[in-house]
BALOBA-1460 file (C-alpha; in Angstrom, 3 decimals):
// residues 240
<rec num="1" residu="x" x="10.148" y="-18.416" z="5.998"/>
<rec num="2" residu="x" x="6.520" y="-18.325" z="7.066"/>
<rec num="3" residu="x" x="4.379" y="-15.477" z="8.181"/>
<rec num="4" residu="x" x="2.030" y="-14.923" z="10.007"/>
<rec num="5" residu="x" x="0.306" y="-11.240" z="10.965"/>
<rec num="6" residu="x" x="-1.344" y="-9.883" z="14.178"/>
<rec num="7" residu="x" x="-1.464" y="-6.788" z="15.780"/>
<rec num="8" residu="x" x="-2.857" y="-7.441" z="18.698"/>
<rec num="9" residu="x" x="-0.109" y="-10.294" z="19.431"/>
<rec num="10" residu="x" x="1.495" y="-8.811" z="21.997"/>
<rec num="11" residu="x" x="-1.900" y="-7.277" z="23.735"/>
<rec num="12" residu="x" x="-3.536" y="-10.845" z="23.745"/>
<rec num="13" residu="x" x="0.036" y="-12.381" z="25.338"/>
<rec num="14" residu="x" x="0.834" y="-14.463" z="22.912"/>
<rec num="15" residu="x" x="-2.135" y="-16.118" z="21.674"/>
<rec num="16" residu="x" x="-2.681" y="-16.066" z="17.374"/>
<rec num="17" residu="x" x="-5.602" y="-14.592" z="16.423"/>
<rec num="18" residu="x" x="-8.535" y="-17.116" z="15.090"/>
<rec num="19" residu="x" x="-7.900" y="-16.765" z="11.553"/>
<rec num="20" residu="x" x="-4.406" y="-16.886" z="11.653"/>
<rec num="21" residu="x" x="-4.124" y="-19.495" z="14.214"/>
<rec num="22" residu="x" x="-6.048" y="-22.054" z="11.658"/>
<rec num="23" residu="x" x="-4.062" y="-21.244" z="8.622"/>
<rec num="24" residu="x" x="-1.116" y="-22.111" z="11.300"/>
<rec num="25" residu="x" x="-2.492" y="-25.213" z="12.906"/>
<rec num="26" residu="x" x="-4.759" y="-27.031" z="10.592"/>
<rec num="27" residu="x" x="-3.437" y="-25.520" z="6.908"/>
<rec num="28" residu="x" x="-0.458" y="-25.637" z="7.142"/>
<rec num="29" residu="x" x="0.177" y="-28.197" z="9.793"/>
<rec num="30" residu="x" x="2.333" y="-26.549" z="12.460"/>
<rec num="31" residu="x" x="2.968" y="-28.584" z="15.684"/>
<rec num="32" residu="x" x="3.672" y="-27.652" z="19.115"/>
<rec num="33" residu="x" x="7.900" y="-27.049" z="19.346"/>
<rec num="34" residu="x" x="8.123" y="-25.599" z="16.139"/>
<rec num="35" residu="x" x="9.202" y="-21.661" z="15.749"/>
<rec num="36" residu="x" x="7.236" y="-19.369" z="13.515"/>
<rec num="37" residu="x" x="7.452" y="-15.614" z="12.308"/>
<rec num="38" residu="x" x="4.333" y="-13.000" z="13.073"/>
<rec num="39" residu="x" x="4.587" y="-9.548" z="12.355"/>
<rec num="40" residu="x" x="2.603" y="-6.744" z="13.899"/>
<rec num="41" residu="x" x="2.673" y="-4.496" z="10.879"/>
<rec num="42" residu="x" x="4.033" y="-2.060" z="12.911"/>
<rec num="43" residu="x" x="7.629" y="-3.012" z="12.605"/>
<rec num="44" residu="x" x="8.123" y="-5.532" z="14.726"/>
<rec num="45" residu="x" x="8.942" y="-9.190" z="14.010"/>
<rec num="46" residu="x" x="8.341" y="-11.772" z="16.767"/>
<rec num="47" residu="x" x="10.319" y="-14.992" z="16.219"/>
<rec num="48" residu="x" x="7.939" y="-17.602" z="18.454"/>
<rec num="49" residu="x" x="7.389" y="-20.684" z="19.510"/>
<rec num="50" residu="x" x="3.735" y="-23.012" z="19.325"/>
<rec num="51" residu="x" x="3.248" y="-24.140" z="23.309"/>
<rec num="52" residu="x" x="-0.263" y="-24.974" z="22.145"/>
<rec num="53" residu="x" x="-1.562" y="-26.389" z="19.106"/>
<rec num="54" residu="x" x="-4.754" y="-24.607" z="19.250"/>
<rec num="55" residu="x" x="-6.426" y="-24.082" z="15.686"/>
<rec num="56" residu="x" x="-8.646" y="-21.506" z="17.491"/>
<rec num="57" residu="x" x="-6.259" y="-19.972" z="19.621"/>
<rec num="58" residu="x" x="-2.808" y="-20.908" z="19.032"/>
<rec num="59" residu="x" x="-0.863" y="-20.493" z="21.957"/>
<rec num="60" residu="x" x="3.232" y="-18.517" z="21.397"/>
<rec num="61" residu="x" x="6.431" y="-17.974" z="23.323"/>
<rec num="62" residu="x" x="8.403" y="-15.468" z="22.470"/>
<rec num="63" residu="x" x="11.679" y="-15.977" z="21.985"/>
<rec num="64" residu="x" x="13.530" y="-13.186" z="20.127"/>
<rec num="65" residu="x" x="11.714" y="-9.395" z="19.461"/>
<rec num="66" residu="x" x="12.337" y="-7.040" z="16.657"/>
<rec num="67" residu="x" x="11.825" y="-4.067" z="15.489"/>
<rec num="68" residu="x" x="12.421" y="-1.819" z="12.214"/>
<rec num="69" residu="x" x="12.452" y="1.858" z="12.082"/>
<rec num="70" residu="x" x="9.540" y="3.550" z="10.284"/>
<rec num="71" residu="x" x="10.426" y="4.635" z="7.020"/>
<rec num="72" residu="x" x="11.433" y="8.250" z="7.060"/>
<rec num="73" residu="x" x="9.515" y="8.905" z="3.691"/>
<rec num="74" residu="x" x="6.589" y="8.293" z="2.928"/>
<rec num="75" residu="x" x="5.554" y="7.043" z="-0.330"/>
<rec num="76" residu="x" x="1.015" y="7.499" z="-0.485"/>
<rec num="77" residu="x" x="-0.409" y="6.729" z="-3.639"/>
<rec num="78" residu="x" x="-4.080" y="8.033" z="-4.351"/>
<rec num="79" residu="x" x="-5.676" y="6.422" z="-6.589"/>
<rec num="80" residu="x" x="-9.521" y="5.385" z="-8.728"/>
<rec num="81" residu="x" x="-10.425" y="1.457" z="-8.298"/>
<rec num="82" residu="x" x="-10.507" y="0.301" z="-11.315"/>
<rec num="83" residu="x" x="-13.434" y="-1.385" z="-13.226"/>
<rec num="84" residu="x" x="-12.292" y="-5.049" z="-12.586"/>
<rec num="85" residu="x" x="-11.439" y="-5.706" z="-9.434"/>
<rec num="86" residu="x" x="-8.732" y="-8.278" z="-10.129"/>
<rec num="87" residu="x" x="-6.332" y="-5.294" z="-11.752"/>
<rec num="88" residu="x" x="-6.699" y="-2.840" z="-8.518"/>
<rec num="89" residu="x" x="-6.295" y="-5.680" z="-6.356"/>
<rec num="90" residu="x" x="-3.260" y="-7.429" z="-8.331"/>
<rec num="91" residu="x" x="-2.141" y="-3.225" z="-7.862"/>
<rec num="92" residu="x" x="-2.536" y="-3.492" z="-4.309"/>
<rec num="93" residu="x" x="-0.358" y="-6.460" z="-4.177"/>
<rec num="94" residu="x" x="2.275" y="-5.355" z="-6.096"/>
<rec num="95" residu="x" x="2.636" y="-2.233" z="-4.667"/>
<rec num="96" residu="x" x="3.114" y="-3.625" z="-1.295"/>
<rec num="97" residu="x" x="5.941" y="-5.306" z="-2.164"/>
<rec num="98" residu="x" x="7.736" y="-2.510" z="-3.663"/>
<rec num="99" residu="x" x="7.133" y="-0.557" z="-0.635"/>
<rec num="100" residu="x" x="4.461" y="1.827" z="-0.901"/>
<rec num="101" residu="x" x="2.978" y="3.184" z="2.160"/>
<rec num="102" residu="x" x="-0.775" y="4.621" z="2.229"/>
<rec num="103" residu="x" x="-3.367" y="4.031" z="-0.310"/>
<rec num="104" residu="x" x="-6.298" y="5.732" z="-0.688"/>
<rec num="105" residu="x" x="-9.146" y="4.875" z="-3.424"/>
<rec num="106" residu="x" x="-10.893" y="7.841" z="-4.652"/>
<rec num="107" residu="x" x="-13.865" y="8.520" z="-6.999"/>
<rec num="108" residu="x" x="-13.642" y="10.731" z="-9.595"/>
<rec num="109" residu="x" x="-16.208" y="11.733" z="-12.172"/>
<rec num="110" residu="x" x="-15.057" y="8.881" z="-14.567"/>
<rec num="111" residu="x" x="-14.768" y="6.260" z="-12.458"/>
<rec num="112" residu="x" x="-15.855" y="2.820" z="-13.518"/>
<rec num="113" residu="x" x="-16.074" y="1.970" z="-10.181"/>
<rec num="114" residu="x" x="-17.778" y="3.196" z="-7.497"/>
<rec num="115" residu="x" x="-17.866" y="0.782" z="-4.247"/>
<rec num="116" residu="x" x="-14.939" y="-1.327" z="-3.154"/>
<rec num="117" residu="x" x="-15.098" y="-4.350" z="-0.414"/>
<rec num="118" residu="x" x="-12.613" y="-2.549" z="1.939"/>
<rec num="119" residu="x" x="-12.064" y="-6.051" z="3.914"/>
<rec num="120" residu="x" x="-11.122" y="-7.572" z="1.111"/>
<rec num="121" residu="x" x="-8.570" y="-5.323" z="0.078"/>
<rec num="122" residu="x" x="-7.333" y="-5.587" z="3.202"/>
<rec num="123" residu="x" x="-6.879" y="-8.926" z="3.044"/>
<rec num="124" residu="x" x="-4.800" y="-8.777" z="0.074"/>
<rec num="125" residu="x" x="-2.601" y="-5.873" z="1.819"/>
<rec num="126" residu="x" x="-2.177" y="-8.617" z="4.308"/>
<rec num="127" residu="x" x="-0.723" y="-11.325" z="2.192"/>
<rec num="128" residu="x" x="1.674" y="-9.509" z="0.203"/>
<rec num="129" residu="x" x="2.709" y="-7.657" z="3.986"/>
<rec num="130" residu="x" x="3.546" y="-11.581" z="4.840"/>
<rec num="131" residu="x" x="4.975" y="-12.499" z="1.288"/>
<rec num="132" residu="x" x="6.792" y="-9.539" z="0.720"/>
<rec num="133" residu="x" x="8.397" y="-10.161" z="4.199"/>
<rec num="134" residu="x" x="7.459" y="-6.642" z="5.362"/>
<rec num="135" residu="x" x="7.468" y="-5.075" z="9.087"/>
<rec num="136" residu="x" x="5.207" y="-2.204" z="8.157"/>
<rec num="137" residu="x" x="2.258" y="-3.073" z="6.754"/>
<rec num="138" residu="x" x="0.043" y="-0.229" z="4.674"/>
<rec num="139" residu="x" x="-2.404" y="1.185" z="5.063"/>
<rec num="140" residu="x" x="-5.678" y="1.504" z="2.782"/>
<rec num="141" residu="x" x="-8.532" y="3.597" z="3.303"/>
<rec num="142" residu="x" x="-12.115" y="3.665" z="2.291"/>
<rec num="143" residu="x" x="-12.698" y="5.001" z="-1.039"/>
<rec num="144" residu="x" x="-13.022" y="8.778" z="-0.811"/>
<rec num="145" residu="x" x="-14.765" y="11.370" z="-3.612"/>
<rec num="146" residu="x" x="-11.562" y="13.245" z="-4.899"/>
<rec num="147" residu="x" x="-13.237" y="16.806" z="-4.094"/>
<rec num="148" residu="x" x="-13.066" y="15.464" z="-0.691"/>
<rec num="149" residu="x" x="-9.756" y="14.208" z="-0.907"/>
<rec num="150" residu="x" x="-8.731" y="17.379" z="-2.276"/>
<rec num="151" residu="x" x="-10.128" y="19.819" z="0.436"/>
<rec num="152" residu="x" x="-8.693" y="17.574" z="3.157"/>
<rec num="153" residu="x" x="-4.977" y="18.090" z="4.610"/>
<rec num="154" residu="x" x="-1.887" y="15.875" z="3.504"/>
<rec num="155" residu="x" x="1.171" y="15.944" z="5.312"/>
<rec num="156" residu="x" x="3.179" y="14.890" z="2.556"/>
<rec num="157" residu="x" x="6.016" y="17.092" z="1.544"/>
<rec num="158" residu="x" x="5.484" y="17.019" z="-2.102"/>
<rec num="159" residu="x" x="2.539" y="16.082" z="-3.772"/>
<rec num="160" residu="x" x="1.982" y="15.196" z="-7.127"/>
<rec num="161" residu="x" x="-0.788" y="14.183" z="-10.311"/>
<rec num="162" residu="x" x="-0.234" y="12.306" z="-13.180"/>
<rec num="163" residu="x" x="-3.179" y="12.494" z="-16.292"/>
<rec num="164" residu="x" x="-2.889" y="12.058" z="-19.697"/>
<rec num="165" residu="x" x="-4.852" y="13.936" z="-21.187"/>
<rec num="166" residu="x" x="-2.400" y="15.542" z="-23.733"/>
<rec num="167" residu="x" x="-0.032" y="13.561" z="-25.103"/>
<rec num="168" residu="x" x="2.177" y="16.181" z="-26.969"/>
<rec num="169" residu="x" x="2.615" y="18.261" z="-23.573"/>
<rec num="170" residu="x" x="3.311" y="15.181" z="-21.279"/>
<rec num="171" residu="x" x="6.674" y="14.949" z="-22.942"/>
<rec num="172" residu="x" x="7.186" y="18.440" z="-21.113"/>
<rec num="173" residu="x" x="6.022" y="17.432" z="-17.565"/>
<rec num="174" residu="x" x="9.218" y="16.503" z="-15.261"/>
<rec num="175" residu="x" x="9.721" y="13.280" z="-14.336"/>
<rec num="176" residu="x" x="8.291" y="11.916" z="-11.095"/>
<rec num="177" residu="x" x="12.038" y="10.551" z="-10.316"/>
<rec num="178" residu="x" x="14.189" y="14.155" z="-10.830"/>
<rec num="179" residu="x" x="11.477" y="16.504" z="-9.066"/>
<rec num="180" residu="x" x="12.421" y="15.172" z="-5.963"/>
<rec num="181" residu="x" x="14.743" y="13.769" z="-3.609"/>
<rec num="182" residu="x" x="14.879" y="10.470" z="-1.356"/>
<rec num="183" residu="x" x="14.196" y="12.589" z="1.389"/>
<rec num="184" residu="x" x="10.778" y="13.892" z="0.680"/>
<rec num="185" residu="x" x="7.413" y="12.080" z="1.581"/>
<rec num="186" residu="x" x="5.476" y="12.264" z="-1.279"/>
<rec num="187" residu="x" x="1.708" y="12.263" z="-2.582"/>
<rec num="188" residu="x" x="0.712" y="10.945" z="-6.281"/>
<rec num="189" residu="x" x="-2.806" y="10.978" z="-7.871"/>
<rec num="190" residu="x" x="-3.871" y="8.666" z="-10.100"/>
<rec num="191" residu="x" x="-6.891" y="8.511" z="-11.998"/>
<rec num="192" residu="x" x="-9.870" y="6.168" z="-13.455"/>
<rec num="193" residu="x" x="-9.715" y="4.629" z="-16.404"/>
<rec num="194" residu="x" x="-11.565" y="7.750" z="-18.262"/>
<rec num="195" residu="x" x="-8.653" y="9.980" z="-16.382"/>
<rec num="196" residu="x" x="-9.171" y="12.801" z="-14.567"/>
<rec num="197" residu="x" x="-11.199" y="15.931" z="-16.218"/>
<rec num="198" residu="x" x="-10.236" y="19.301" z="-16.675"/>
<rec num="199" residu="x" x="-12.028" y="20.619" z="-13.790"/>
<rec num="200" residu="x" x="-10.243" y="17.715" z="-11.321"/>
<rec num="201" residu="x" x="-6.857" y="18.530" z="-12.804"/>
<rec num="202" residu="x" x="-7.666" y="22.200" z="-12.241"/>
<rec num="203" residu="x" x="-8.531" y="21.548" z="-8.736"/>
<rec num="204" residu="x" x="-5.845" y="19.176" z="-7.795"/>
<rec num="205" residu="x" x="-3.409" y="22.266" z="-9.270"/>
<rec num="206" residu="x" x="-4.866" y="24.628" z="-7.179"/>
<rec num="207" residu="x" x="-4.573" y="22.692" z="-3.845"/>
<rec num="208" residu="x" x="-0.977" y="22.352" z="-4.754"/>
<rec num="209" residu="x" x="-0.771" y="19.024" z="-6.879"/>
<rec num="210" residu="x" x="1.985" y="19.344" z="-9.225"/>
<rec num="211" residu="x" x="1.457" y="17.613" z="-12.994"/>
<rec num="212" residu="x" x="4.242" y="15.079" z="-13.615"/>
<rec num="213" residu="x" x="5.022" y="12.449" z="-16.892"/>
<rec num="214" residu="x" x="5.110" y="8.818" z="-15.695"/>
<rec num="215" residu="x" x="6.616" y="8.380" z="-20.024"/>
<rec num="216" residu="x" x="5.416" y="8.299" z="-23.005"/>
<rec num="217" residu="x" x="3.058" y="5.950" z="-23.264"/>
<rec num="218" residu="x" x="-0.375" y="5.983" z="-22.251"/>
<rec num="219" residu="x" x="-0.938" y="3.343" z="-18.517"/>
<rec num="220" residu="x" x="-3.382" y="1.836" z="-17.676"/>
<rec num="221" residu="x" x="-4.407" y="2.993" z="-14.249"/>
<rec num="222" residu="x" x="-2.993" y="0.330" z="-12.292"/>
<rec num="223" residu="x" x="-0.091" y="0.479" z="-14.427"/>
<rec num="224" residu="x" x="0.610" y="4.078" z="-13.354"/>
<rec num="225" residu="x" x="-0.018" y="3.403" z="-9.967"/>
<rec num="226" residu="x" x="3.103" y="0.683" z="-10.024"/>
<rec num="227" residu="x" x="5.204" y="2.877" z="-12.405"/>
<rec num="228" residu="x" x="4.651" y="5.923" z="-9.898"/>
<rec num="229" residu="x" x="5.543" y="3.487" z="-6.669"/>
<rec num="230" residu="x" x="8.459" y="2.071" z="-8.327"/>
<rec num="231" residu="x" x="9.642" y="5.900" z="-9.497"/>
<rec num="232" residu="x" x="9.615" y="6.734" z="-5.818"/>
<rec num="233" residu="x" x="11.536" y="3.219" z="-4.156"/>
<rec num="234" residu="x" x="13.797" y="3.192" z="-6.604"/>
<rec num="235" residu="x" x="15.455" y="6.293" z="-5.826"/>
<rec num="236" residu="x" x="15.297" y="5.661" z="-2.122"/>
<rec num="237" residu="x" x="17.097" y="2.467" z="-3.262"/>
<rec num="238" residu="x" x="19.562" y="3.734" z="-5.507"/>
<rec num="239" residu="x" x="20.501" y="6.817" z="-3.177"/>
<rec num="240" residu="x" x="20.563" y="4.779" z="-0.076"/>
């Protein structure tokens, strides 16, 4: 099944946007008659027909309209860009596809990195959306200083940070999947590469971030990222 995103599908009646309307026509060779799949990112799935061939402006009929529920909980990962690119973006993909729903890089003290290319993430939030076969598409913010982040409001239920800075009392945190329930939306902080320091962990404690193990082992920080996305879906999907 192929994919195709656009938003503003509906708003333009029917017409693919530019980008989207040349991968269609001229990539991947789509003719007028056949029936194709765009998403909104916004749960809904329009199943379409081409009525124009346009590589600019590819002109739809829609023939069938639907729509998915937003998820009830909210899974929002915060987390530091890491020094190469490729590892936070293959992160970004592979977290879409298990389901996570917000992302937000921050910059911490230790970070590596400090500037991201926000369209280009986007772009790869796009194209695991489409391969992933997603309705809702997440969402990714520009990279925010983690005082910032910090003072700001969350509306998640439970929120949660995951360092490693001591081994030995990691073994005592609880576990990201028994401190909570399928239920709750839920906020997780992960750091750069360096990890978070004492005054950040301090911080995050005092705005009500609560320490939690991702295991034994040391992650890297994309690593964690997945291993604290796939904590949360899979008990949504176990306990469904």
């Amino acid at each position: 099944m192929q994919i195709f995103y656009d938003p503003d599908i509906l708003k333009n009646e029917g017409i693919l946007n530019e980008e989207e309307s040349k991968h269609c026509i001229k990539v991947l060779r789509h003719k007028v008659g056949d029936v194709i799949n765009v998403i909104t990112g916004n749960g809904e799935r329009l199943i379409c027909t081409i009525t124009d061939a346009s590589p600019k402006a590819c002109q739809l009929t829609v023939n069938r309209h639907e729509t998915e529920d937003k998820p009830s909980s909210i899974c929002h990962i915060a987390i530091a860009p890491t020094k190469s690119i490729d590892r936070f973006e293959w992160f970004l993909e592979k977290s879409t596809e298990l389901g996570v729903d917000k992302i937000t890089p921050i910059l911490c003290k230790q970070s590596e990195r400090k500037q991201i290319r926000l369209p280009r993430l986007e772009k790869v939030i796009t194209a695991a959306t489409k391969q992933s076969l997603r309705l809702w598409r997440p969402q990714i913010t520009e990279l925010t200083n983690i005082k910032d982040f910090l003072s700001s409001s969350h509306q998640e239920q439970l929120k949660f940070i995951a360092y490693c800075d001591d081994l030995q009392e990691r073994k005592y945190l609880p576990s990201l999947l028994t401190n909570r329930n399928k239920e709750q939306s839920v906020l997780i902080l992960i750091g750069p590469e360096g990890d978070f320091t004492n005054d950040e962990v301090q911080l995050a404690q005092k705005k009500g971030f609560i320490p939690i193990s991702l295991g034994n082992n040391r992650l890297r920080t994309e690593t964690a990222g997945i291993a604290a996305c796939m904590a949360v879906k899979l008990l949504e999907n176990i306990y469904k």
